[in-house]
C-alpha positions in Angstrom: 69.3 107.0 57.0 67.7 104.2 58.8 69.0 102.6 61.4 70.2 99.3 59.9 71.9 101.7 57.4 73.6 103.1 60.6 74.3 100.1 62.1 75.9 99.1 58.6 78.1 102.5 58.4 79.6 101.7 61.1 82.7 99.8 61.0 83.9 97.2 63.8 87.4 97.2 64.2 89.6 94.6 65.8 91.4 95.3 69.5 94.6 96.6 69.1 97.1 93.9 69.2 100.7 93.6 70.8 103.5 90.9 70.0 104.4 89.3 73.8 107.9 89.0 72.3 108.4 92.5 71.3 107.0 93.3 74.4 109.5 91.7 76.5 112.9 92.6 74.7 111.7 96.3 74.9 110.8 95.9 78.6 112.6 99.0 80.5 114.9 97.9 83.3 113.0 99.9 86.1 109.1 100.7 86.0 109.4 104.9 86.0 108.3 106.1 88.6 106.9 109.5 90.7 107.2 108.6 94.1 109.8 105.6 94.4 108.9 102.1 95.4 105.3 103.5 96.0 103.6 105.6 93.5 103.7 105.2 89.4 104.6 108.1 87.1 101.8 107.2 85.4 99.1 105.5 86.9 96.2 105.8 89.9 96.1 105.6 93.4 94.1 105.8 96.5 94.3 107.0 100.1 91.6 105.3 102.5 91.3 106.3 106.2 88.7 107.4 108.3 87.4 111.3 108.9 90.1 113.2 110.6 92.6 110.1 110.5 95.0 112.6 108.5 94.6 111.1 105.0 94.6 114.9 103.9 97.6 115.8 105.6 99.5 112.7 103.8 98.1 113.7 100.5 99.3 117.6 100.8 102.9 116.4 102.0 102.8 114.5 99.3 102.1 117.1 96.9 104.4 119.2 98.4 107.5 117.0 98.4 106.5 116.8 94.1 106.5 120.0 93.7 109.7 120.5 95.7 111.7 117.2 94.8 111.9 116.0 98.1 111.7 112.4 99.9 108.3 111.3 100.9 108.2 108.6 103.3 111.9 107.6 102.7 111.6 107.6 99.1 112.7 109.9 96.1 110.5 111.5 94.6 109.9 113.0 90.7 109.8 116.8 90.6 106.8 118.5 89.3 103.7 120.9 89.1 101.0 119.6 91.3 97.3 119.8 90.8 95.3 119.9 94.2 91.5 119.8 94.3 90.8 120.5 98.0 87.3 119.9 97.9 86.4 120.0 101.8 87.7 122.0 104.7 88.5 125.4 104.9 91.3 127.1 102.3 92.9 128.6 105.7 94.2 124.9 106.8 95.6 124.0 103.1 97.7 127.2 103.3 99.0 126.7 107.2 100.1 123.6 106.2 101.7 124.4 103.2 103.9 127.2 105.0 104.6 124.6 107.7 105.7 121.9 105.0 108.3 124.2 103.6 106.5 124.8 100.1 108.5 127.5 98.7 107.3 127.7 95.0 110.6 127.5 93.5 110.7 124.4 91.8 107.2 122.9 91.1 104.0 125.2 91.4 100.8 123.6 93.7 97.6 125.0 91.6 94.7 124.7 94.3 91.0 124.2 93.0 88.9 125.0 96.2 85.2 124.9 96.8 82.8 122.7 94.9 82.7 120.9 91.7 79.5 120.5 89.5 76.5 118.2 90.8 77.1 116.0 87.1 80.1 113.8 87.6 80.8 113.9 83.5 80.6 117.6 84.0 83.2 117.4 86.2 85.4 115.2 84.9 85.5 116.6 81.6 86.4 120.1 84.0 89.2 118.5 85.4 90.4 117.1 81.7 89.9 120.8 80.9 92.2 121.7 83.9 94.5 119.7 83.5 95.1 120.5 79.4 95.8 124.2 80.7 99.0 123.2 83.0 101.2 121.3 81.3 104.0 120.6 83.7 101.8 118.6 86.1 103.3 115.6 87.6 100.2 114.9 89.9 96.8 115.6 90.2 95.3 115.1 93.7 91.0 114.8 94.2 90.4 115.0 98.2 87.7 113.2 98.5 87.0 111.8 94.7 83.0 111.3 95.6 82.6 115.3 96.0 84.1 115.1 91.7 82.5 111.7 90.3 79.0 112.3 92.3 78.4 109.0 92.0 74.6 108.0 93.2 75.7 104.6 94.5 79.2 103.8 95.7 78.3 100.6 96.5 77.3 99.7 92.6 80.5 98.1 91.1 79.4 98.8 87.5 79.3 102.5 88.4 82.9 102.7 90.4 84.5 100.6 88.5 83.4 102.4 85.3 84.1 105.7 87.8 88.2 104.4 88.1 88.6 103.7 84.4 87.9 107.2 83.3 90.5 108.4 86.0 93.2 105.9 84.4 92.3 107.0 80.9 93.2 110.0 82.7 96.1 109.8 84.0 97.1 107.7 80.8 96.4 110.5 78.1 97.9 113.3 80.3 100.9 111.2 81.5 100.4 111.6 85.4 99.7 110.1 88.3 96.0 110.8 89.5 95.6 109.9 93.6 91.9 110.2 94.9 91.3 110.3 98.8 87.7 108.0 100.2 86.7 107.6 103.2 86.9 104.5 104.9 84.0 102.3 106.4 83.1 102.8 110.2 83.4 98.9 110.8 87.2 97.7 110.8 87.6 94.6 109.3 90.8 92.2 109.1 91.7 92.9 105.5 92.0 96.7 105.1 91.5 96.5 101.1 88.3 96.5 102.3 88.1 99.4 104.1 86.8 101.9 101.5 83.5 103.5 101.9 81.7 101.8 98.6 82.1 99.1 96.5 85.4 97.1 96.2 85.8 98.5 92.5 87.5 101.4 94.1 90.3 98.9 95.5 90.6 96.8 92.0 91.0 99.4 89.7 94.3 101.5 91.3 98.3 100.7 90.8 98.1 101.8 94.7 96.4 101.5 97.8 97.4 103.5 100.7 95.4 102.8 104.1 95.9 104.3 107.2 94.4 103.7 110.4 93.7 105.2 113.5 95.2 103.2 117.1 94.7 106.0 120.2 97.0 108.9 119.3 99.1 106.7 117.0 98.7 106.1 112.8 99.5 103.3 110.7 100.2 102.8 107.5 100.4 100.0 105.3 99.7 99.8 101.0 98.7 97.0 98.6 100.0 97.4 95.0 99.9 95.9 91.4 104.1 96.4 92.0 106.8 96.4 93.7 106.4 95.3 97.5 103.8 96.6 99.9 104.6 98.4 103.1 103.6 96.2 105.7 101.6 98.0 108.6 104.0 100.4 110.1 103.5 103.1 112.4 103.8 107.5 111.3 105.5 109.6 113.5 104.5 113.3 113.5 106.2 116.2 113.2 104.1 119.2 115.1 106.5 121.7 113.9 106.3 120.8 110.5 103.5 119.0 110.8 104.5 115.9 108.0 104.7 112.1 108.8 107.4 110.1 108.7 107.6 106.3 108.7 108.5 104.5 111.9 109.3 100.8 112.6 106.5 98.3 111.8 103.9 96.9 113.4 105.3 93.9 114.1 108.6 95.0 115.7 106.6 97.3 118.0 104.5 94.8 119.4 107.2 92.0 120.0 109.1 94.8 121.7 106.2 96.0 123.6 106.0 92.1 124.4 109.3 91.5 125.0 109.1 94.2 127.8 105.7 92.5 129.2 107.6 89.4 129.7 110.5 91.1 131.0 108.8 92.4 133.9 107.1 89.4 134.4 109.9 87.6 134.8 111.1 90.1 137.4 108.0 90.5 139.5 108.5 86.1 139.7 111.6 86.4 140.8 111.2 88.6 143.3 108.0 86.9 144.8 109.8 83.4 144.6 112.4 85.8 147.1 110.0 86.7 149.0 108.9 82.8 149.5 112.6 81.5 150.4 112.4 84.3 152.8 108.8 83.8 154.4 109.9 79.9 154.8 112.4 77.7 155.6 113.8 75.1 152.7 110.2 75.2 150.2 109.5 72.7 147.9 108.7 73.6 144.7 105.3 72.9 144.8 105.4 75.1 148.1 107.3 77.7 145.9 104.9 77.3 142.5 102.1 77.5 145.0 102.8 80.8 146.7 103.7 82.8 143.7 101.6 84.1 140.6 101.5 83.4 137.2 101.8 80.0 134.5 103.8 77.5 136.1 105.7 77.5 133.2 107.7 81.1 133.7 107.5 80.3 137.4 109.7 77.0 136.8 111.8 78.9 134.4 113.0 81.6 136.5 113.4 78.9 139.0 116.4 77.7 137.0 117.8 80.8 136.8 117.8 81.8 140.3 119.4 78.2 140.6 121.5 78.6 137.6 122.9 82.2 139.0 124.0 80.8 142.4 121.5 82.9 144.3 119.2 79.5 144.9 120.4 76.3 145.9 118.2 72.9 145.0 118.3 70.0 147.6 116.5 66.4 147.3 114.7 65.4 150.0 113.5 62.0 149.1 111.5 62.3 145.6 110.8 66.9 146.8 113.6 69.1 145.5 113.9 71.6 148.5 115.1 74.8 148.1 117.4 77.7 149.9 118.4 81.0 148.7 122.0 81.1 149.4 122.0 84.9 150.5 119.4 84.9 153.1 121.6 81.5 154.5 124.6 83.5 154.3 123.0 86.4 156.2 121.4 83.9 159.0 125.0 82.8 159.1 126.8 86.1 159.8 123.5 87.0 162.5 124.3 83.4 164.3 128.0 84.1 164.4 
């Protein structure tokens, strides 16, 4: 058979086509779920941070509360058998923290792949498919980190990620799961952290989810991007050492108006107090005097000035086109001395 003949054999065949109507009046109330408000039952995500930011540590406790039905970050979660493939790092570290998280075994099983995959992504991929066929009560599959399973030769080559991602959806389609893959993140911080992945940005477009978390002195954050629902905004983990799981915190934003708020707060004291100090290194100031001898933006200076004067503690006097001013308990005390 030549090739035209081939060619001829073989039959194009339209794409597949749904009605938008039918679509809609059979649209489910609530889009199903594994981990609520954050991870589909069916679908892909990703986990970006840094070496040793704790991305693995997230990715266990979230296998763990799977396979146990617990809450993860807050949120329910769909119990199930987990598939783990711990590709870096030693097995003794995945099985402390195990213990430590409470896995007891009981309710969903954690099967562990450890140690290396083949050098041929396909070959590996069609391993996991493989893998995957032989549990059938798995719920997730977790690949920490997914470059040590695709083996792609360029990351950076969007054809080759983004071709990469698609075959993990198809998946996590045909197997009805969720797939979550673990990358490491670039060593330059940038404002948007979509773009923090080490590789090409194919690895951002083609997932339901996007978990980063960064690194700020002995503290995590945590913020996601998603095709759904609402993304967390940046908010901080706390950890638990004895258990040795993360647990969401208040956000960002609220920490550093807070942190703020307190900034200002003392500022405001360490004015008043010097503003003391000038009522009671001379007699009657102006306010220039006053604005002059203390530190800081006029601004504040002038504000606690009025309340000072507003509390009764300061009293304000013109002289001509000055305002003078007195602190009525250090005249007071004068007072008492003279008497």
């Amino acid at each position: 058979m030549t090739n035209e003949t081939k060619q001829e054999a073989k039959k194009i065949v339209p794409f597949k086509i749904l009605n938008g109507h039918e679509l809609a009046n059979t649209a489910p109330e609530t889009i199903p779920t594994l981990v609520g408000g954050l991870l589909l039952q069916v679908g892909v995500s990703m986990v970006v941070a840094k070496p040793k930011t704790g991305k693995s540590c997230l990715a266990r406790q979230v296998g763990v509360a799977v396979a146990e039905g617990t809450d993860f970050l807050g949120n329910p979660t769909l119990c199930g058998d987990v598939l783990l493939l711990a590709l870096e790092g030693p097995l003794g570290v995945i099985q402390q923290h195990f213990k430590k998280l409470g896995h007891t075994g009981t309710r969903g099983t954690i099967h562990v792949v450890h140690g290396h995959t083949p050098w041929d992504g396909e070959e590996g991929l069609k391993r996991l498919e493989e893998t995957i066929k032989s549990l059938p009560k798995l719920r997730l599959v977790i690949v920490d980190p997914a470059p040590k399973l695709l083996r792609l030769i360029d990351s950076f080559d969007p054809g080759a990620v983004g071709l990469a991602i698609e075959k993990l959806e198809l998946i996590a389609k045909v197997h009805k799961l969720h797939l979550m893959f673990l990358v490491h993140a670039k060593k330059k911080v940038t404002d948007d952290a979509g773009d923090a992945a080490m590789g090409s940005t194919s690895f951002r477009g083609g997932t339901d989810t996007n978990i980063f978390m960064v690194a700020k002195g002995t503290q995590r954050i945590i913020s996601t991007e998603q095709r759904w629902g609402v993304a967390l905004e940046p908010t901080l983990l706390s950890f638990d050492p004895d258990t040795q799981s993360m647990h969401l915190g208040v956000s960002v934003e609220v920490e550093e108006e807070a942190q703020q708020a307190g900034k200002d707060r003392n500022t405001m004291k360490r004015i008043e107090q010097e503003l003391w100090d000038a009522l009671s290194a001379e007699e009657n100031p102006t306010q220039g005097e006053l604005l002059k001898a203390v530190t800081g933006k006029n601004l504040t200076k002038l504000r606690v000035l009025e309340q000072m004067v507003s509390s009764g503690r300061i009293v304000v006097e013109k002289d001509g086109p000055a305002k003078r001013y007195r602190a009525v308990e250090i005249q007071d005390e004068v007072m008492k001395e003279a008497a």
